[in-house]
VMD Tcl script that builds the backbone (N, CA, C; Angstrom):
set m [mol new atoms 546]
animate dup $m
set s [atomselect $m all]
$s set {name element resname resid chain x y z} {
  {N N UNK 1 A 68.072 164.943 119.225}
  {CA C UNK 1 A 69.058 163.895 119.360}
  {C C UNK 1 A 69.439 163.409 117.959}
  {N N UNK 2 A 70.777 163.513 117.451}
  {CA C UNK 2 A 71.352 162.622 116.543}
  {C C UNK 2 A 70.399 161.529 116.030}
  {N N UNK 3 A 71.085 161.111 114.925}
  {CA C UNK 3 A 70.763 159.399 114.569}
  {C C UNK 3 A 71.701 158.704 115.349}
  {N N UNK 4 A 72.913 159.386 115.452}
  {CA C UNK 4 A 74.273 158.149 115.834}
  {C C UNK 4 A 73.806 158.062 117.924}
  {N N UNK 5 A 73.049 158.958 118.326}
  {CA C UNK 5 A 73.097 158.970 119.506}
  {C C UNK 5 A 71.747 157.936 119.399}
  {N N UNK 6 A 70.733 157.776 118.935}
  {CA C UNK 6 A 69.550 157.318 119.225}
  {C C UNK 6 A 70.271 155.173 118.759}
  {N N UNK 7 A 71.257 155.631 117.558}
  {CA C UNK 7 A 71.248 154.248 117.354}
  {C C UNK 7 A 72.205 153.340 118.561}
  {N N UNK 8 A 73.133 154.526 119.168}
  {CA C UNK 8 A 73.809 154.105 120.242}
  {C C UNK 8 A 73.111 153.625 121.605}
  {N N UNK 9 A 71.737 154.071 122.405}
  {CA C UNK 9 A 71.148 154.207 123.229}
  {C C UNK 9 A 70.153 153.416 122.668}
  {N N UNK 10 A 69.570 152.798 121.614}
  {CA C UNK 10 A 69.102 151.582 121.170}
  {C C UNK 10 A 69.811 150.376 121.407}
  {N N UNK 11 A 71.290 150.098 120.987}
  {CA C UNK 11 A 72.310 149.321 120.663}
  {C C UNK 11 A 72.631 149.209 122.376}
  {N N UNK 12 A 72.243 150.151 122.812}
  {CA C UNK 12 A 72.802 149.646 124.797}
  {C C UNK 12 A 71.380 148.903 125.314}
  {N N UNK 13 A 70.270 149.759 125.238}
  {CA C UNK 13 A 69.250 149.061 125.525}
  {C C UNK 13 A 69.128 147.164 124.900}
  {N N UNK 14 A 69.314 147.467 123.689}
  {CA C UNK 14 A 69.016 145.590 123.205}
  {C C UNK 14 A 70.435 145.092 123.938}
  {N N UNK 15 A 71.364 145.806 124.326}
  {CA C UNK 15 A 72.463 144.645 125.079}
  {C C UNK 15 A 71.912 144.305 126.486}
  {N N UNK 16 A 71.486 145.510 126.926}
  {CA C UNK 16 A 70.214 145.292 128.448}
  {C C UNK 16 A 70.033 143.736 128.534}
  {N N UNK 17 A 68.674 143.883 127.447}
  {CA C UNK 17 A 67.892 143.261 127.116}
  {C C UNK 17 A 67.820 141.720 126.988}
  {N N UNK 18 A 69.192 141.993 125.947}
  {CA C UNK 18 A 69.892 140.675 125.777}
  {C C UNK 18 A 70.207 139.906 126.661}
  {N N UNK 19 A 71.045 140.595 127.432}
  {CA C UNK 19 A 71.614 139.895 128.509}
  {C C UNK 19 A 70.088 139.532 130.017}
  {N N UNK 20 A 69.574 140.654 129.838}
  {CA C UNK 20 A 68.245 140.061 130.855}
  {C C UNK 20 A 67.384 138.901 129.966}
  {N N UNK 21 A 67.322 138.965 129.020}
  {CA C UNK 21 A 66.723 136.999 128.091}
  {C C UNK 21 A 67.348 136.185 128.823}
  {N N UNK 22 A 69.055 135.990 128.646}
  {CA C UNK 22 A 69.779 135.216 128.648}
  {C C UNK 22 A 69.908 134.528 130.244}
  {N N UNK 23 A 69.746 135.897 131.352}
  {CA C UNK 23 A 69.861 135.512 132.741}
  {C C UNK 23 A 68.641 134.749 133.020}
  {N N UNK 24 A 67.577 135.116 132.028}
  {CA C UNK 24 A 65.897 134.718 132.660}
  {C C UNK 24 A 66.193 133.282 132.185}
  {N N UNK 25 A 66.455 132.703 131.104}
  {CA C UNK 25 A 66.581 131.732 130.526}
  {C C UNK 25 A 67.304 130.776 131.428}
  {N N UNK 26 A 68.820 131.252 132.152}
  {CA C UNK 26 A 69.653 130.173 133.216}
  {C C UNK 26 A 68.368 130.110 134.316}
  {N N UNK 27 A 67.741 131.254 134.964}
  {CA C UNK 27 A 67.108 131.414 135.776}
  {C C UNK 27 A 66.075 130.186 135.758}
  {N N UNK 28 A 65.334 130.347 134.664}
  {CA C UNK 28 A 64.099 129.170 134.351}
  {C C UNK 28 A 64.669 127.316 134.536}
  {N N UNK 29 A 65.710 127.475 133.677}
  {CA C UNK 29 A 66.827 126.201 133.626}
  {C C UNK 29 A 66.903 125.782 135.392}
  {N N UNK 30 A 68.066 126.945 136.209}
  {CA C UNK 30 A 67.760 126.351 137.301}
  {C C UNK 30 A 66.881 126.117 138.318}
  {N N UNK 31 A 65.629 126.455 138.101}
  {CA C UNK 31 A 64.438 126.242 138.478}
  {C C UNK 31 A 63.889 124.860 138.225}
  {N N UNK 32 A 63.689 124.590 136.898}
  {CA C UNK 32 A 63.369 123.413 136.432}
  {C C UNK 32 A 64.236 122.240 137.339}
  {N N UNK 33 A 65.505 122.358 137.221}
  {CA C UNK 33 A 66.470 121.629 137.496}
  {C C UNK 33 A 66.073 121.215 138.813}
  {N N UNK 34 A 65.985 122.047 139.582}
  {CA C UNK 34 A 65.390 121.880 141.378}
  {C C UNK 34 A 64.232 121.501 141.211}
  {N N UNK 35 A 63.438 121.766 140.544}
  {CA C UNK 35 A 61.964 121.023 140.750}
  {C C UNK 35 A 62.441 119.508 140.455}
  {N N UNK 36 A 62.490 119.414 139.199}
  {CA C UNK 36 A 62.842 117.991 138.315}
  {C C UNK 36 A 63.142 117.150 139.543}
  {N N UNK 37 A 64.704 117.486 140.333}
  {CA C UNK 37 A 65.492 116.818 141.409}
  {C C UNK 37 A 64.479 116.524 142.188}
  {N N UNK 38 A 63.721 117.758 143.201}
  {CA C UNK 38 A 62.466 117.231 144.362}
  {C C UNK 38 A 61.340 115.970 143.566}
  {N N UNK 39 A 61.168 116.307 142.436}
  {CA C UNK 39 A 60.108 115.296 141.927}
  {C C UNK 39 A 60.378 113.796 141.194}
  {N N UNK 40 A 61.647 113.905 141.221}
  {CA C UNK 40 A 62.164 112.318 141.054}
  {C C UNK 40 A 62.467 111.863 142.778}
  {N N UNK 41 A 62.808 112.633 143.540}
  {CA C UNK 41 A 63.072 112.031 144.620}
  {C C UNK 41 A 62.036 111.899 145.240}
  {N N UNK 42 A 60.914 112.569 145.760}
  {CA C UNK 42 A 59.368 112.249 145.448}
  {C C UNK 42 A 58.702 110.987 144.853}
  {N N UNK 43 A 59.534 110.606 143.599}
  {CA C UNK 43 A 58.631 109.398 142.857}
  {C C UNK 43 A 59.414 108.178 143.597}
  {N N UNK 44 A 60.784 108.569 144.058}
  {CA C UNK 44 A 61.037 107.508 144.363}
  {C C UNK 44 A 60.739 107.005 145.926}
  {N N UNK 45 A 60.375 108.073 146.591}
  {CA C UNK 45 A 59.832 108.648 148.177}
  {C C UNK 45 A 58.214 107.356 148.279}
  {N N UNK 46 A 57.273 108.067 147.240}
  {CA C UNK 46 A 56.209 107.373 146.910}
  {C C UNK 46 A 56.610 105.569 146.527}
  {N N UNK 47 A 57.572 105.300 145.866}
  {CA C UNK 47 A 57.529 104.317 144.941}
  {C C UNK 47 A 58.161 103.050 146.491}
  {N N UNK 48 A 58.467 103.691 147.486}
  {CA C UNK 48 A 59.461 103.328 148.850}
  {C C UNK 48 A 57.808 103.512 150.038}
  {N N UNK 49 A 57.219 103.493 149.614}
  {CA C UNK 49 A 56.034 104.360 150.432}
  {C C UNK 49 A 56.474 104.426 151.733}
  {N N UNK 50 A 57.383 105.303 151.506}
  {CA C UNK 50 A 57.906 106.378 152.600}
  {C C UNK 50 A 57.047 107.572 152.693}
  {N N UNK 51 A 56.059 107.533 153.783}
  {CA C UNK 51 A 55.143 108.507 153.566}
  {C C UNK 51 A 55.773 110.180 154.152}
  {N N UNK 52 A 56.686 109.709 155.525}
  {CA C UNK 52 A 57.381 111.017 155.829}
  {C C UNK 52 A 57.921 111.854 154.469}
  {N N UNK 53 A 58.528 110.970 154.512}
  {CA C UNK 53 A 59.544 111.944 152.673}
  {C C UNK 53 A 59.153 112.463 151.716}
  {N N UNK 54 A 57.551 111.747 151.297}
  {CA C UNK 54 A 56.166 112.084 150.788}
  {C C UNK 54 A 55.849 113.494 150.626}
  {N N UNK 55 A 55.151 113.522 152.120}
  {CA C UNK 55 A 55.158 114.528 152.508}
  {C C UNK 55 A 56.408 115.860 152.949}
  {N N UNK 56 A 57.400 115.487 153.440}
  {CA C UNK 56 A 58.195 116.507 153.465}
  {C C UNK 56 A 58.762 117.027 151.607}
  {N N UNK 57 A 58.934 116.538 151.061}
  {CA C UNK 57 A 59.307 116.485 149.337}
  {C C UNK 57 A 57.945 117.305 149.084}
  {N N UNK 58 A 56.632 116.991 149.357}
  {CA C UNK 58 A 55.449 117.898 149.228}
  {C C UNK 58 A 55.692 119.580 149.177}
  {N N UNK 59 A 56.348 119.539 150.993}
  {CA C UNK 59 A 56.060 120.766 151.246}
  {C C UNK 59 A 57.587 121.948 150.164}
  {N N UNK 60 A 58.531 120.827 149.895}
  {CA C UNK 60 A 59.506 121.429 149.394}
  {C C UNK 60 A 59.175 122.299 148.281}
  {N N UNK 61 A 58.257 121.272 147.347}
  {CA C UNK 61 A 57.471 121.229 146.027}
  {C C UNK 61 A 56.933 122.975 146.240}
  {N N UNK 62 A 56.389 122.439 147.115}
  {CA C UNK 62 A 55.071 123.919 147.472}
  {C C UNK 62 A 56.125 125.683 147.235}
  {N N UNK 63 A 57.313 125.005 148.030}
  {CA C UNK 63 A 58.267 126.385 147.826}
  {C C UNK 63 A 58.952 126.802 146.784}
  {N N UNK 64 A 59.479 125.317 146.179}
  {CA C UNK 64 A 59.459 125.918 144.833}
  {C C UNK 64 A 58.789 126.494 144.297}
  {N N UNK 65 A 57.244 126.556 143.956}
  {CA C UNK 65 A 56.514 126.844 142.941}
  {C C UNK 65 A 56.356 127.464 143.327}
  {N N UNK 66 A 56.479 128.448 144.242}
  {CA C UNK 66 A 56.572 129.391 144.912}
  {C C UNK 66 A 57.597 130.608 144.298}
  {N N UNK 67 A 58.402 129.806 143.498}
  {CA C UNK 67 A 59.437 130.578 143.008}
  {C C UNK 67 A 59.636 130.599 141.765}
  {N N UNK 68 A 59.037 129.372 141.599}
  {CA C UNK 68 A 58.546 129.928 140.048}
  {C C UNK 68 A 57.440 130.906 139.430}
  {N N UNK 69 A 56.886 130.982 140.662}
  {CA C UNK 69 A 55.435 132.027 140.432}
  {C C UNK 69 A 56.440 133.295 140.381}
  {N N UNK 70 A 57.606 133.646 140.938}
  {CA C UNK 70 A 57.906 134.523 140.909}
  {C C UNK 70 A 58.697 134.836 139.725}
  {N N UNK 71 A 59.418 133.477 139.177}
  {CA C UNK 71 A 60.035 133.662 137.773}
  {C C UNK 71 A 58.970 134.277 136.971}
  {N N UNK 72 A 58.088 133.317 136.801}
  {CA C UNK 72 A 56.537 133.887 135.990}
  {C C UNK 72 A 56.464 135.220 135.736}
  {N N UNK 73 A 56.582 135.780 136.766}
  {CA C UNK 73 A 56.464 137.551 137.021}
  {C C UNK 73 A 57.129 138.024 135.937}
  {N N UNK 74 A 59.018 137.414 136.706}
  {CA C UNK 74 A 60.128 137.963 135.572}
  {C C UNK 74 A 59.914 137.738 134.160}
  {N N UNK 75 A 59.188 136.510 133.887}
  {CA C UNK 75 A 59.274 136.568 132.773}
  {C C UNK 75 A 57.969 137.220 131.873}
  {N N UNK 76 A 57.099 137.435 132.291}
  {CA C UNK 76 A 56.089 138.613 131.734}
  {C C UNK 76 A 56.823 139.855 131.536}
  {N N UNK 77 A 57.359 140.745 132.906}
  {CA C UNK 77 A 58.864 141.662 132.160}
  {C C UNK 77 A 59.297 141.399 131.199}
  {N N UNK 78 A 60.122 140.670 131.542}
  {CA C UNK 78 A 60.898 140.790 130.404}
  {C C UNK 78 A 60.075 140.642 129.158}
  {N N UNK 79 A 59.086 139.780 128.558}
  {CA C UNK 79 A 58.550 139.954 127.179}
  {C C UNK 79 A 57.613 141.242 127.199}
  {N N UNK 80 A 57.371 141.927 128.265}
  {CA C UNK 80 A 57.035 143.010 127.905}
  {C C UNK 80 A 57.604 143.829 127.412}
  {N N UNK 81 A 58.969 144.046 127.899}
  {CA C UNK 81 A 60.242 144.752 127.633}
  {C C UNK 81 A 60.667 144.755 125.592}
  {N N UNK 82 A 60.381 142.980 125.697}
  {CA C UNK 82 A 60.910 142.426 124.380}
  {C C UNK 82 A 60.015 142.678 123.382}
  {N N UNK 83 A 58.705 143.017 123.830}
  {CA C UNK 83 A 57.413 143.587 122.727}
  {C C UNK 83 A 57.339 144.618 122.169}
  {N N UNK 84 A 57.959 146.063 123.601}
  {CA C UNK 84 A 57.920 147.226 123.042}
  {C C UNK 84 A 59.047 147.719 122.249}
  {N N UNK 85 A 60.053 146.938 122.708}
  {CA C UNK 85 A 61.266 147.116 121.882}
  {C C UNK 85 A 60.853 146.896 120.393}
  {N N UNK 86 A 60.297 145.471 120.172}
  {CA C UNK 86 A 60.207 144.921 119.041}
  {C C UNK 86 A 59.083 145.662 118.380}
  {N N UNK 87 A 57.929 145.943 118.233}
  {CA C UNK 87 A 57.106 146.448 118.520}
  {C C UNK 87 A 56.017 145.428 118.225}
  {N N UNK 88 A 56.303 144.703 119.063}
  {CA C UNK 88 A 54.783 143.000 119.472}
  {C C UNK 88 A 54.451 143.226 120.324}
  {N N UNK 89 A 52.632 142.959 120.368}
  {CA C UNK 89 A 52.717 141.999 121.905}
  {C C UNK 89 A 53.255 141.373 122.596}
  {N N UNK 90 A 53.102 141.293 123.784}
  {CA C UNK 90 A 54.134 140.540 124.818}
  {C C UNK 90 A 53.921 139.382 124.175}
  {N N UNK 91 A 52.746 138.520 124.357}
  {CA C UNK 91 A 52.308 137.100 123.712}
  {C C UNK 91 A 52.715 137.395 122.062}
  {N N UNK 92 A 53.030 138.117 121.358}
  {CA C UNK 92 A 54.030 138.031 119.973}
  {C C UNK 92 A 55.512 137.523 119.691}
  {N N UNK 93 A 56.114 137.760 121.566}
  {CA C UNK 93 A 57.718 137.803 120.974}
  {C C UNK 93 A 57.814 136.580 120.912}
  {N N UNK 94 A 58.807 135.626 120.171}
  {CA C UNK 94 A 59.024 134.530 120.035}
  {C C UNK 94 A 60.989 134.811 120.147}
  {N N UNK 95 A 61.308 133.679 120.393}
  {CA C UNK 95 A 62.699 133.544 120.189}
  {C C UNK 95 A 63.915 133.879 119.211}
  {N N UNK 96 A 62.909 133.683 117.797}
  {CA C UNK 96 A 63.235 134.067 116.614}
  {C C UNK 96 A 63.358 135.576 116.491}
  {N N UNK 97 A 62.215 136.256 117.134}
  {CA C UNK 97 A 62.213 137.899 117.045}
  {C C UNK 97 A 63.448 138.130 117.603}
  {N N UNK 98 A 62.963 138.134 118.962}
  {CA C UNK 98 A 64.641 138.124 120.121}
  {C C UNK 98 A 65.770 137.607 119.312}
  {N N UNK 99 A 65.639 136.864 118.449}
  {CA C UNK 99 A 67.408 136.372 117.707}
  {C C UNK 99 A 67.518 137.912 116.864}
  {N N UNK 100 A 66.513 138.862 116.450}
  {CA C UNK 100 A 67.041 139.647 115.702}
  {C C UNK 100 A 68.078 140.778 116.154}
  {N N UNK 101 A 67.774 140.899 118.079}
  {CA C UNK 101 A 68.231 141.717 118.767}
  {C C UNK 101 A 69.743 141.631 118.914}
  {N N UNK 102 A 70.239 140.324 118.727}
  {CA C UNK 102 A 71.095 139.224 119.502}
  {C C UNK 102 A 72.585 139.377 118.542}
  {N N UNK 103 A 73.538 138.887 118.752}
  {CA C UNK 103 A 74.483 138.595 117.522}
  {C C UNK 103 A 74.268 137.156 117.428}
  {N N UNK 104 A 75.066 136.602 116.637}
  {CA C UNK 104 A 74.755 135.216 116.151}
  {C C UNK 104 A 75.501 134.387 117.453}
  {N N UNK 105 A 76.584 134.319 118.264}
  {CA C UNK 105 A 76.648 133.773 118.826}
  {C C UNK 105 A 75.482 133.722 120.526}
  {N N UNK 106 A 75.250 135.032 121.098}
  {CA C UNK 106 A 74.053 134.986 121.373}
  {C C UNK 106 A 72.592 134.409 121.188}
  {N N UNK 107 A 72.305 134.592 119.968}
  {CA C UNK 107 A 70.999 133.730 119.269}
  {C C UNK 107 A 71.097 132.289 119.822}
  {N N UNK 108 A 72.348 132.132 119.314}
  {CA C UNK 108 A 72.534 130.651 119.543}
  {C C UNK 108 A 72.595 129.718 121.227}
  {N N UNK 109 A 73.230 130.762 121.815}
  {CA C UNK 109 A 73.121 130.157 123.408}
  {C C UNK 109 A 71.478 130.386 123.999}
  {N N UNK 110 A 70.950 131.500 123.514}
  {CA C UNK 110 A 69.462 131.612 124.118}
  {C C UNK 110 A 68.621 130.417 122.910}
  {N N UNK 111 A 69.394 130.076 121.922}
  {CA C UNK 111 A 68.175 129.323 122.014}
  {C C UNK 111 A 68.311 127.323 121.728}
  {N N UNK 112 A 69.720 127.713 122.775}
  {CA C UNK 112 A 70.462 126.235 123.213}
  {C C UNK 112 A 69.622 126.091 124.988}
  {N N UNK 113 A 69.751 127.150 125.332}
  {CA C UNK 113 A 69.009 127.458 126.386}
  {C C UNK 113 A 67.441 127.297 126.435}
  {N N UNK 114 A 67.156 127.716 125.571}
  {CA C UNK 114 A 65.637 127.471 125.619}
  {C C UNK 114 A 65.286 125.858 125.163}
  {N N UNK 115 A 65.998 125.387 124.375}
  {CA C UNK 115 A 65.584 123.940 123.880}
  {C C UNK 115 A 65.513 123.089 125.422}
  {N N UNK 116 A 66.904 123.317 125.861}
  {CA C UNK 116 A 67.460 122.657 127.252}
  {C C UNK 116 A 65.512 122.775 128.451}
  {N N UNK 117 A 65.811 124.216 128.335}
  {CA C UNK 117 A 64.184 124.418 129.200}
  {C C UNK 117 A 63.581 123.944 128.781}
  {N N UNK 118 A 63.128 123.255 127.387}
  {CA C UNK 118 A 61.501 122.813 127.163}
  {C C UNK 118 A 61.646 121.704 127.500}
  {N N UNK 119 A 63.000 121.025 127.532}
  {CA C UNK 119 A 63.576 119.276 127.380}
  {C C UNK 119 A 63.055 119.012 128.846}
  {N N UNK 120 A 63.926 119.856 130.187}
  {CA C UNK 120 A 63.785 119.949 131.473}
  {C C UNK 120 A 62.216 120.140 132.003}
  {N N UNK 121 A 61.260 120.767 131.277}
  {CA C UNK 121 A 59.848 121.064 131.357}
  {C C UNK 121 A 59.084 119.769 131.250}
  {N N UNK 122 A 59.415 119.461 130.017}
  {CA C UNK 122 A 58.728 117.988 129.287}
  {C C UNK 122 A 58.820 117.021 129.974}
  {N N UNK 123 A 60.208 116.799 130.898}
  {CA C UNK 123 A 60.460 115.715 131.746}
  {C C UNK 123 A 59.754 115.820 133.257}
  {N N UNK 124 A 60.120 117.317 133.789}
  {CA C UNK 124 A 59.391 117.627 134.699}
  {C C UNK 124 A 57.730 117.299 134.668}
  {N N UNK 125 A 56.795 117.239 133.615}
  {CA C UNK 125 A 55.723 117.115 133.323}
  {C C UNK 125 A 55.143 115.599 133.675}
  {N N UNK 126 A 56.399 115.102 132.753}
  {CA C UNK 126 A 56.333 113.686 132.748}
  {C C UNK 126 A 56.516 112.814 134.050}
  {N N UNK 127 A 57.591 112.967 134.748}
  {CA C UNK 127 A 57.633 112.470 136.197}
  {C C UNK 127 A 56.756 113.085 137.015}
  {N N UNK 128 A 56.043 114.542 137.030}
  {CA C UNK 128 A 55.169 114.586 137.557}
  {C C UNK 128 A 53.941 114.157 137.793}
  {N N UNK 129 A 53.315 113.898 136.276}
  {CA C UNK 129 A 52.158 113.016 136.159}
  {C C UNK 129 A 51.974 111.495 136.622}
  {N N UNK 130 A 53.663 111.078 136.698}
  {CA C UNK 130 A 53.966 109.672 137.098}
  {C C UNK 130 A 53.697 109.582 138.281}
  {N N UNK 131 A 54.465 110.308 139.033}
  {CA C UNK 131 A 54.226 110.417 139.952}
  {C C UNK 131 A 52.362 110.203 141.125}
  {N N UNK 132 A 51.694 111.434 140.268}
  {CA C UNK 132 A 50.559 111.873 140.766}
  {C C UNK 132 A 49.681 110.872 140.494}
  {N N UNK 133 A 49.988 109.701 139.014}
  {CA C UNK 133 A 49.628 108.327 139.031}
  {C C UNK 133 A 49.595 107.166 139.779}
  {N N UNK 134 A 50.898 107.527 140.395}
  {CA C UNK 134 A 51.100 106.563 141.774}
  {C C UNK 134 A 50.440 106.708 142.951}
  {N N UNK 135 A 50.729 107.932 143.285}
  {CA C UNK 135 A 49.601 108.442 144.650}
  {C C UNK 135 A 48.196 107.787 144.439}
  {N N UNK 136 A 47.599 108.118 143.371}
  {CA C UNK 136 A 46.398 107.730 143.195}
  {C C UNK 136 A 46.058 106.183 143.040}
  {N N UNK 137 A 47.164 105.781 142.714}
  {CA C UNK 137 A 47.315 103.913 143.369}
  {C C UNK 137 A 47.065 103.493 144.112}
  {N N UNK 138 A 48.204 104.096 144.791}
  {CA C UNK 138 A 48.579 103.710 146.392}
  {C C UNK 138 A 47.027 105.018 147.420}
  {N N UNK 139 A 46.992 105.529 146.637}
  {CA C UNK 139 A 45.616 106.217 147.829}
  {C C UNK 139 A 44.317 105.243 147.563}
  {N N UNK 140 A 43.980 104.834 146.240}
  {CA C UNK 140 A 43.029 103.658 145.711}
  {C C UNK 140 A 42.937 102.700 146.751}
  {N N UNK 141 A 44.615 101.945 146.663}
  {CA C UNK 141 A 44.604 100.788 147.642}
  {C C UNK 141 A 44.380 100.860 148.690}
  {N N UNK 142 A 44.821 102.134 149.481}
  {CA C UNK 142 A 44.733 102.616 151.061}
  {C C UNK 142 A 43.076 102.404 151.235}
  {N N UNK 143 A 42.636 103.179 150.254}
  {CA C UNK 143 A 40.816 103.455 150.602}
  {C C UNK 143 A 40.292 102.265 150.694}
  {N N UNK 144 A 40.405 101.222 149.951}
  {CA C UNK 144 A 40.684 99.950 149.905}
  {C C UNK 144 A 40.460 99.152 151.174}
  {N N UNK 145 A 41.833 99.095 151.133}
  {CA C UNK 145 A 42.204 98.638 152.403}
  {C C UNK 145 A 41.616 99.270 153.546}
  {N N UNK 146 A 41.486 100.300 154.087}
  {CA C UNK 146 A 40.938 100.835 154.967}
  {C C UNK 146 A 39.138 100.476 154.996}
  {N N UNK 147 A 38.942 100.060 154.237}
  {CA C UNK 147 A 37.705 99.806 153.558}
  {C C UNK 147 A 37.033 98.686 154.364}
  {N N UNK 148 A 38.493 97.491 153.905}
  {CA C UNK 148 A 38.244 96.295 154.524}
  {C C UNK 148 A 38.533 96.212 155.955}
  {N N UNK 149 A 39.540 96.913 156.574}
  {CA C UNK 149 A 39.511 96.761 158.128}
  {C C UNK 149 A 39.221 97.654 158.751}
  {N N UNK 150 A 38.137 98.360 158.270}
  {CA C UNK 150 A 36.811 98.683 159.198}
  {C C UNK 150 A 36.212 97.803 160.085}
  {N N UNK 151 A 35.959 96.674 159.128}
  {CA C UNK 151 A 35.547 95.984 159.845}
  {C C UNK 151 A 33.800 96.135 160.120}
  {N N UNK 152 A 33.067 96.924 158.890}
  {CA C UNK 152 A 32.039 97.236 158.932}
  {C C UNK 152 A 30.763 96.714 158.193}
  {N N UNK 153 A 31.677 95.583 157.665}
  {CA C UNK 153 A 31.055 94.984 156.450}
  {C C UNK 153 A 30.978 95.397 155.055}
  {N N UNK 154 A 32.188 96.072 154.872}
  {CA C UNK 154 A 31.903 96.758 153.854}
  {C C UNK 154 A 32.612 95.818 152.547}
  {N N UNK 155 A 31.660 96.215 151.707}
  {CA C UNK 155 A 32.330 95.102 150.396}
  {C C UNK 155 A 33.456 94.983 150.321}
  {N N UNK 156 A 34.458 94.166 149.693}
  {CA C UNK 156 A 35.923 93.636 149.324}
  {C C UNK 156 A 36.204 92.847 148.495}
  {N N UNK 157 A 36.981 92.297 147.669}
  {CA C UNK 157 A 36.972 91.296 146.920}
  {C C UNK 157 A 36.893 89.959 147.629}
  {N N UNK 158 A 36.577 88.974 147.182}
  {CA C UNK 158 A 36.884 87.518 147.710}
  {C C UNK 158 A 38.022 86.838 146.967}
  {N N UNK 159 A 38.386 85.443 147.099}
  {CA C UNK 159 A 39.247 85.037 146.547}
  {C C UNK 159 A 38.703 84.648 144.908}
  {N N UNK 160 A 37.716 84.760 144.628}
  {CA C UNK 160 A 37.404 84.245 143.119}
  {C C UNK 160 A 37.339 85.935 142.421}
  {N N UNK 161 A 37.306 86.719 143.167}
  {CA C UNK 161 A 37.559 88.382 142.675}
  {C C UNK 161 A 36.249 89.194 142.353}
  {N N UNK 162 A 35.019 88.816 143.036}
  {CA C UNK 162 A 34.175 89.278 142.678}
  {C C UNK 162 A 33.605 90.105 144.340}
  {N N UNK 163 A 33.003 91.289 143.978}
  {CA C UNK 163 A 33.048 91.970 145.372}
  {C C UNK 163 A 32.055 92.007 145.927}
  {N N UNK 164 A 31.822 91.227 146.945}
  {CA C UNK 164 A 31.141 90.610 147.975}
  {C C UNK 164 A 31.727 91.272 149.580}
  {N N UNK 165 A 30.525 91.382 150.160}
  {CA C UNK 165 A 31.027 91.458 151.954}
  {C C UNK 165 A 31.987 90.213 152.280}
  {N N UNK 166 A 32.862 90.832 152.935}
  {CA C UNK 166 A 33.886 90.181 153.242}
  {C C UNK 166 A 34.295 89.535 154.455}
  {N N UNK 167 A 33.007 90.438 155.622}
  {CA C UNK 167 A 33.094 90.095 157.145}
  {C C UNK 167 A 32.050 89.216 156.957}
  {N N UNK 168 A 32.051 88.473 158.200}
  {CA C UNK 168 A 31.346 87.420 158.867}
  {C C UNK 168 A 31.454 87.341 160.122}
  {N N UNK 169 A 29.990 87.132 160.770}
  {CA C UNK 169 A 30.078 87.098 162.204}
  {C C UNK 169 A 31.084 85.639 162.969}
  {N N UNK 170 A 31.357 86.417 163.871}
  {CA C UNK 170 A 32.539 85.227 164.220}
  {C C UNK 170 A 31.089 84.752 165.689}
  {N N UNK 171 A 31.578 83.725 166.464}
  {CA C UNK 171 A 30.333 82.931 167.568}
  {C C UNK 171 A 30.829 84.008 168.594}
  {N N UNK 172 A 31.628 84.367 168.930}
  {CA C UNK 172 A 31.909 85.504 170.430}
  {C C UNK 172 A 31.865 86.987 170.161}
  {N N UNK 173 A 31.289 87.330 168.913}
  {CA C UNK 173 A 30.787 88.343 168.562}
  {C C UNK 173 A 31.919 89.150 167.554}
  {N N UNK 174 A 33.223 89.295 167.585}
  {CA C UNK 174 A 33.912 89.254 166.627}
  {C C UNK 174 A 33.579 88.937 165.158}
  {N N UNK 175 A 34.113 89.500 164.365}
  {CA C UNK 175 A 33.879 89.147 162.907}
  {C C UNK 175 A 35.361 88.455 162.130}
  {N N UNK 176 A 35.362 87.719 161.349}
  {CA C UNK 176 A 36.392 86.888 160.574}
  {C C UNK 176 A 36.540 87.634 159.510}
  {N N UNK 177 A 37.523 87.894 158.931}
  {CA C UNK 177 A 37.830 89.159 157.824}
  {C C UNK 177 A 38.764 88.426 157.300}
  {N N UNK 178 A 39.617 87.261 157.400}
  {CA C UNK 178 A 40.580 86.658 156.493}
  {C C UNK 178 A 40.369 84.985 156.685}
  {N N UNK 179 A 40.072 84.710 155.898}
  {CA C UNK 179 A 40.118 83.056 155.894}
  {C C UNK 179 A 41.355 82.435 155.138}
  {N N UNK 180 A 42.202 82.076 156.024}
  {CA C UNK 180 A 43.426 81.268 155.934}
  {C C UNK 180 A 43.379 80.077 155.449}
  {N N UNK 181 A 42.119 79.214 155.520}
  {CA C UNK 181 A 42.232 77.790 155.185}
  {C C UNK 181 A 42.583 77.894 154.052}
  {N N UNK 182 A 43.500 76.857 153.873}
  {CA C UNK 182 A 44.170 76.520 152.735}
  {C C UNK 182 A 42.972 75.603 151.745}
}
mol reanalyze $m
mol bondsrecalc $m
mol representation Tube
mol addrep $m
């Protein structure tokens, strides 16, 4: 084979290539984007303790990541793809390598694209943890609460805030669990 044929059939392959970065990159973007959306509506599901929505926003969650496990995949391809080309490890290619493949206006959208993904990641991270902060509030308080209307005697705060049994036998066998007197 030629030089001019090998540099031609190189020069098609990195346009491949290119263009499979660039699709993986929208791909990841609109992924993020749909998660991000379920997990703010989620925080605000939780923050409403709307427990249906809670849970249904849960199971949504579950399918996404479901699909991102599958991006995951794509994107091991593809930097495998981008390693042997380059000749790195998969865990070698960086963005910068890939800009060498690229023309300059290319470079530049994959890695307007990639900033956008880490921005969408970072936030996703962030409302997620917020999120998973709240649950653990509101599940705190539930245990809590469930705690106290057992009805088993089980410790609770009092009104001076120190945690003491909270029931008391009532005279007809009942127990008193809230004292109203003013």
């Amino acid at each position: 084979m030629s030089a001019t044929l090998i540099a031609h059939a190189r020069s098609r392959e990195d346009r491949a290539l290119v263009t499979d970065v660039i699709a993986h990159l929208d791909a990841q973007i609109s992924s993020a984007r749909s998660l991000l959306e379920v997990v703010l509506e989620q925080g605000a599901a939780i923050r409403a303790r709307d427990v249906q929505t809670v849970v249904r926003l849960a199971g949504i969650l579950r399918g996404e990541m479901g699909r991102r496990q599958m991006l995951e995949e794509e994107r091991s391809r593809v930097l495998t793809r981008s390693g042997e080309r380059l000749g790195v490890p998969a865990e070698g290619v960086t963005l910068a390598l890939l800009g060498t493949l690229m023309n300059p206006p290319e470079a530049e959208r994959a890695s307007a694209r990639s900033a956008e993904l880490q921005g969408l990641l970072h936030e996703l991270q962030r409302e997620h943890s917020t999120n998973r902060a709240l649950m653990q509030i509101e599940l705190g308080f539930l245990d809590h609460l469930m705690g106290i209307l057992s009805l088993d005697g089980t410790n609770g705060y009092d009104t001076s805030g120190s945690s003491k049994s909270i029931t008391r036998p009532r005279s007809h066998g009942g127990l008193h669990v809230l004292d109203l007197r003013a």
